[in-house]
Residue, then its C-alpha position, 0 to 999 in steps of 0.5 A: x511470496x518468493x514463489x508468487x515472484x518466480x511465477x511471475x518472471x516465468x509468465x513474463x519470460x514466455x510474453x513479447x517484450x512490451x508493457x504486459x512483460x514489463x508489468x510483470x516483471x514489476x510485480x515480481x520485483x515488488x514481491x520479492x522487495x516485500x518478502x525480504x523487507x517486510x510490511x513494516x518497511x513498506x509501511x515505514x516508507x509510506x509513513x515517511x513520504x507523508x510526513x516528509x511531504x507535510x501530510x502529517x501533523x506533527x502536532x497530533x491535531x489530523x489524527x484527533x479530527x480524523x478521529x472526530x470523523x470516524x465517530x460521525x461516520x459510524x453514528x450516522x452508519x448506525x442511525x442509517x441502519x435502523 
C-alpha cells in the first residue's frame, strides 16, 4: 500500500496543479492513512459516524429487521431462479 501511495504522488508531481493533481494526492493520503491505521480504524470510524449520527439502533431492532429482509430477499432470489 505504501508503494501504491508513492506511485500516486509521483503520477501527481509529473501533472499541472489542479483537481486531477489534487485527486491523486488525496488518493496517496487515504492509502497511506489505510496502511498505517488499519480497516479496523476505518471501519471503526464509519461505525462511529452512524452510531453518532442516530443510524444505529441501539436497541438491536434495524439489525433484526435488516435480518428479516435479508431473508426475503434471498427466498425471493431462489423462487426467481427456478
Amino acid at each position: 500500500m505504501e508503494q501504491q501511495a508513492a506511485d500516486a504522488l509521483r503520477r501527481a508531481r509529473g501533472l499541472p496543479v489542479g483537481a486531477d493533481r489534487n485527486d491523486l494526492r488525496q488518493l496517496a493520503t487515504g492509502l497511506l492513512w489505510l496502511h498505517r491505521n488499519g480497516m479496523d480504524a476505518l471501519t471503526r470510524l464509519r461505525l462511529e459516524d452512524r452510531f453518532d449520527s442516530g443510524l444505529i439502533d441501539p436497541s438491536g431492532e434495524d439489525e433484526r429487521l435488516l435480518a428479516e429482509r435479508r431473508a426475503a430477499n434471498t427466498s425471493e432470489l431462489k423462487t426467481a431462479y427456478r
